[in-house]
C-alpha positions in Angstrom: 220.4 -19.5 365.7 217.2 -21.3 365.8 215.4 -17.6 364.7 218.2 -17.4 361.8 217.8 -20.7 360.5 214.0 -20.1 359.9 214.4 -16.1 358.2 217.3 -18.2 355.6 214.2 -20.5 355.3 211.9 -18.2 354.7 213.8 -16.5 352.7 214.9 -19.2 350.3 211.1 -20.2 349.8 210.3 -16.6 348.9 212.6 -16.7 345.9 211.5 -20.0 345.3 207.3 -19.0 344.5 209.2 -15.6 343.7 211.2 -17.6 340.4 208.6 -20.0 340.2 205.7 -17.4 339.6 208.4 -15.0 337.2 208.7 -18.3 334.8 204.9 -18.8 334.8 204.4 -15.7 333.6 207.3 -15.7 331.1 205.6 -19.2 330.0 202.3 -18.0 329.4 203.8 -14.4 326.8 202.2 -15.6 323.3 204.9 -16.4 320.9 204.9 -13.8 318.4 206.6 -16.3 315.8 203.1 -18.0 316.0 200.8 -16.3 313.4 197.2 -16.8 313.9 194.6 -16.2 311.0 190.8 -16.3 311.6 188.5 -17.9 308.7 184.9 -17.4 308.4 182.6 -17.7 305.1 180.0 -20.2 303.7 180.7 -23.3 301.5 183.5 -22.4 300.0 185.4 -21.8 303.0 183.4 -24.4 304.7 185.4 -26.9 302.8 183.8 -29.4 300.5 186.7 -30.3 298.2 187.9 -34.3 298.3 191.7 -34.8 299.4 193.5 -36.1 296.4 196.4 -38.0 296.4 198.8 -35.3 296.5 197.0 -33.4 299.2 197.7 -36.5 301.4 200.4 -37.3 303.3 202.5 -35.7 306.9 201.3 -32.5 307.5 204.1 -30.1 308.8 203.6 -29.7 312.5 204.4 -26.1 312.2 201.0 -25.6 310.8 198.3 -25.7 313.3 194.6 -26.0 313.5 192.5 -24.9 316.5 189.3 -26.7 316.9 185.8 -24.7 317.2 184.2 -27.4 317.4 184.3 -30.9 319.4 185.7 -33.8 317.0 185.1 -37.3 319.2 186.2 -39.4 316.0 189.6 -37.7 316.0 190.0 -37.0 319.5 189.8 -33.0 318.6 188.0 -31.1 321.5 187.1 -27.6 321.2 189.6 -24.9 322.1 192.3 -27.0 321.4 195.5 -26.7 318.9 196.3 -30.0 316.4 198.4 -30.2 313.7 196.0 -29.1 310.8 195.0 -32.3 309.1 191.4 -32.3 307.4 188.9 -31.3 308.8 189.9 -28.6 310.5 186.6 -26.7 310.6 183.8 -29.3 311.9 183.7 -33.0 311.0 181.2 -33.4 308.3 183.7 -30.8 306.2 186.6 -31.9 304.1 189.4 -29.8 302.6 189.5 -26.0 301.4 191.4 -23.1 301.1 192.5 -22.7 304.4 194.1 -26.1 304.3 196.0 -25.0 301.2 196.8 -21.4 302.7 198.1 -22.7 306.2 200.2 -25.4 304.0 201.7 -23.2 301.5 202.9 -20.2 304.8 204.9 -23.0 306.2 206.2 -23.7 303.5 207.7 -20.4 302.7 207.9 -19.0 306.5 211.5 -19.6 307.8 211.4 -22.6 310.2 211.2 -21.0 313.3 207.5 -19.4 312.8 204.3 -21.5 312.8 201.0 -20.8 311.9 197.9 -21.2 313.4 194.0 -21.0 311.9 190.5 -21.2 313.1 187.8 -21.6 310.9 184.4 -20.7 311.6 182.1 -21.7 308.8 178.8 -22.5 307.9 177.2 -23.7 304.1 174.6 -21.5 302.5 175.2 -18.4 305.0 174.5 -14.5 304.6 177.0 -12.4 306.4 174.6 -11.6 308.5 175.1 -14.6 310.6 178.2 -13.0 312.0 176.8 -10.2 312.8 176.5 -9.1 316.4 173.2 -7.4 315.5 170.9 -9.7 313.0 172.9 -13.6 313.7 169.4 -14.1 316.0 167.0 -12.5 313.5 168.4 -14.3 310.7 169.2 -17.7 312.2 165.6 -18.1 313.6 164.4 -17.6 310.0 166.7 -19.9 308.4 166.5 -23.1 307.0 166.7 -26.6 309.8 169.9 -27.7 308.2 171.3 -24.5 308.8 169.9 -24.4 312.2 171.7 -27.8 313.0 175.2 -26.5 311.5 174.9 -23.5 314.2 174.0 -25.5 316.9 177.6 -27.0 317.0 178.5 -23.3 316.9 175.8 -22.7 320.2 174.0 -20.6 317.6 176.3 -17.9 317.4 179.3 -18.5 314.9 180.6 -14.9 315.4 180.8 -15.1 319.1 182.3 -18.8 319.0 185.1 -17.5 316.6 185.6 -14.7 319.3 185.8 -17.6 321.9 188.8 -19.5 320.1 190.6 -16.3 319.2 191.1 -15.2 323.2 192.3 -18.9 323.7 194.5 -18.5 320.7 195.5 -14.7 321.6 197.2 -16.5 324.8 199.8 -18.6 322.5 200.0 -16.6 319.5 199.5 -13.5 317.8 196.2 -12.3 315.2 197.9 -11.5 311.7 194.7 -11.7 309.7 191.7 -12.4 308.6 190.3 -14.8 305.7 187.2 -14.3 304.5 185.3 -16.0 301.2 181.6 -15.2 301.4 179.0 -13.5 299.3 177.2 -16.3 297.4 174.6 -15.8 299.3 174.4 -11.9 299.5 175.4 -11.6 295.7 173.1 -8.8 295.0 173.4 -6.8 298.4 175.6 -3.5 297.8 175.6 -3.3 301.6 178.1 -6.4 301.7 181.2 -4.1 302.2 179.8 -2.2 305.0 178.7 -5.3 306.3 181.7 -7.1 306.1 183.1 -3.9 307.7 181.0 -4.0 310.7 181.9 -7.5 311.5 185.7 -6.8 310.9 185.4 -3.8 314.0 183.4 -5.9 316.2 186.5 -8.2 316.4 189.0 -5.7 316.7 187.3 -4.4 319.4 186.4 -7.9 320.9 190.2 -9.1 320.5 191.8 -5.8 321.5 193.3 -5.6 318.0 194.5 -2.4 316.3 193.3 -2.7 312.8 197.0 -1.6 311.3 198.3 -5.1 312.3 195.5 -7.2 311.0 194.7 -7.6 307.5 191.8 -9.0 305.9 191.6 -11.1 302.9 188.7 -11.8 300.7 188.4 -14.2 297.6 186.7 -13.5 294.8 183.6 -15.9 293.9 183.8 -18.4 290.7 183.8 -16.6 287.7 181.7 -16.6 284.6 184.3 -18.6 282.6 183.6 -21.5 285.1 180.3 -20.9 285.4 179.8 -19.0 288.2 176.3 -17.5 288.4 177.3 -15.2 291.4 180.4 -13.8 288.9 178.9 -10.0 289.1 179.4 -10.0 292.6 183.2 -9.4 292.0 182.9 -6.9 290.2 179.9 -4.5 291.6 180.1 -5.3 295.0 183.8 -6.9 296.3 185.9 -4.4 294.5 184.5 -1.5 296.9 185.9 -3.8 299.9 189.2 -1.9 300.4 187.5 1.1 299.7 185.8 1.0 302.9 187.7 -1.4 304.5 191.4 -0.4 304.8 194.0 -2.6 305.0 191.7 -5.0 303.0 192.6 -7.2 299.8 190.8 -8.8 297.2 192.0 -12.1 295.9 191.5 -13.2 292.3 189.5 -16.5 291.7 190.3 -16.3 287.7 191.7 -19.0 286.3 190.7 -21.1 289.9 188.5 -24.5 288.7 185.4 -24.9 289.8 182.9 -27.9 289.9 180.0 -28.3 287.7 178.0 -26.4 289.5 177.4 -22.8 289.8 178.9 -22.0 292.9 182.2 -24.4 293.8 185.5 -24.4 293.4 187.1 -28.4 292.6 190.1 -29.6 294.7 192.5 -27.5 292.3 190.7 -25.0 292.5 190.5 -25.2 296.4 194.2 -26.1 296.3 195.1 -22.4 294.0 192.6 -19.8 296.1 194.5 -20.8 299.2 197.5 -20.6 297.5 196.8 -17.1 296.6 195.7 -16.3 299.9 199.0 -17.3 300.9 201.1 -15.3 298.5 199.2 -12.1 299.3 199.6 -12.5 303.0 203.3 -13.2 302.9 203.5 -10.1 300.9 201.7 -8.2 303.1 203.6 -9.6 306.0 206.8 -9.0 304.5 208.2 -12.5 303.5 208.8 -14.1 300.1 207.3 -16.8 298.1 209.2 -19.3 297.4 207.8 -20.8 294.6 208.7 -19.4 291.0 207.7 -22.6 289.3 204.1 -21.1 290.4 203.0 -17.5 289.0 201.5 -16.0 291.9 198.0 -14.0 290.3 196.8 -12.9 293.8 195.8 -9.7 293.6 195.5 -5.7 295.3 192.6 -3.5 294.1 
């Protein structure tokens, strides 16, 4: 009796871890209603645009900001989802087209999906700087404020984006990529192959197959706001998707820009990500919701 009463034990506490460790792992399957998008670029990206008072106010909880960096004021630490109120790349930054992108997908994903971004970005940058092969070579060369921006980034902002995204791969899935950078390579005709490179390093880094995982990239400010770096568009991002399949280019004409040579305003912050948002809902299969607004993103 005595031998029988401990193999029913036994037995019971086998199914018990047995259950236990089945919903553990059932727990811990990414949700693949959780889109995850991966931003990297210089200023622009970055984010230097001042809320204004329409940009403030609840943001919806469905859309989600992963920190790369440590955030003591707001309680952020790195590695970490929050709902995606500015910053959400590092604390000295304010809002940009990934706020505006992030905000406009929930708004026209049915409810049940979320989305999820992580923004790597860093002022002034070449592309080089994610580039598994020259970040070293060309971060030792650059410029002390730079320096200190990567530092939060332990001097590698391609390898800490690569950090966040296997942390992110484990409650979501990778849809895309968002990319606005080239002020700083305007010139360089190597830029697509570059941009290229960079985009197979993290395939291969993330276990990605390239089919799923588009890659946006926005057009720099144009020559009818003043944009000194306006010939990039034209010479050197339109041969993106040439090299680059499953690549899209999105318009920055009509976007506003400051009075300088080189940034968008808060509307024109506010538009870009809009667009980014209307081509990746396309691309993803889902409609925008918003007639009131023409969208101008577009395919080349």
């Amino acid at each position: 009796m005595k031998t029988s009463s401990k193999f029913g034990l036994m037995l019971a506490i086998f199914f018990v871890f047995s259950f236990s460790d089945s919903f553990a792992k059932k727990a811990q399957k990414p949700d693949p209603k959780f889109f995850i998008y991966l931003c990297f670029g210089q200023s622009n990206m970055e984010a230097g645009a001042r809320p204004e008072k329409q940009d403030s106010g609840m943001v919806d909880k469905r859309f989600q900001m992963m920190a790369a960096v440590d955030n003591p004021k707001l309680n952020r630490k790195k590695g970490n989802w929050y709902v995606a109120e500015p910053p959400i790349n590092r604390p000295e930054n304010k809002m940009g087209p990934v706020d505006f992108f992030g905000r406009t997908m929930v708004a026209n994903l049915p409810e049940k999906y979320r989305v999820g971004v992580i923004n790597v970005s860093v002022a002034g940058a070449k592309i080089e700087l994610w580039s598994k092969d020259s970040c070293q070579s060309y971060l030792s060369k650059a410029e002390g404020w730079m320096q200190n921006i990567c530092k939060q980034y332990d001097g590698n902002p391609y390898q800490r984006l690569v950090e966040m995204a296997r942390i992110a791969q484990k409650d979501g899935v990778i849809k895309g990529i968002l990319i606005h950078q080239g002020e700083s390579n305007s010139t360089d005709p190597q830029w697509p192959n570059k941009v290229k490179a960079i985009y197979d390093n993290l395939m291969k880094d993330l276990n990605l197959k390239p089919k799923n995982v588009s890659l946006l990239a926005g057009e720099l400010k144009t020559k009818e706001e003043h944009g000194i770096c306006y010939a990039f568009n034209t010479d050197i991002l339109i041969n993106l998707p040439k090299i680059l399949p499953n690549s899209y280019i999105i318009s920055s004409q009509g976007v506003k820009g400051t009075t300088d040579q080189y940034h968008f305003n808060t509307e024109g912050m506010r538009e870009l990500g809009r667009r980014f948002a209307v081509q990746m809902l396309k691309i993803q299969g889902f409609k925008y919701n918003d007639p009131a607004v023409p969208a101008i993103a577009t395919t080349k």
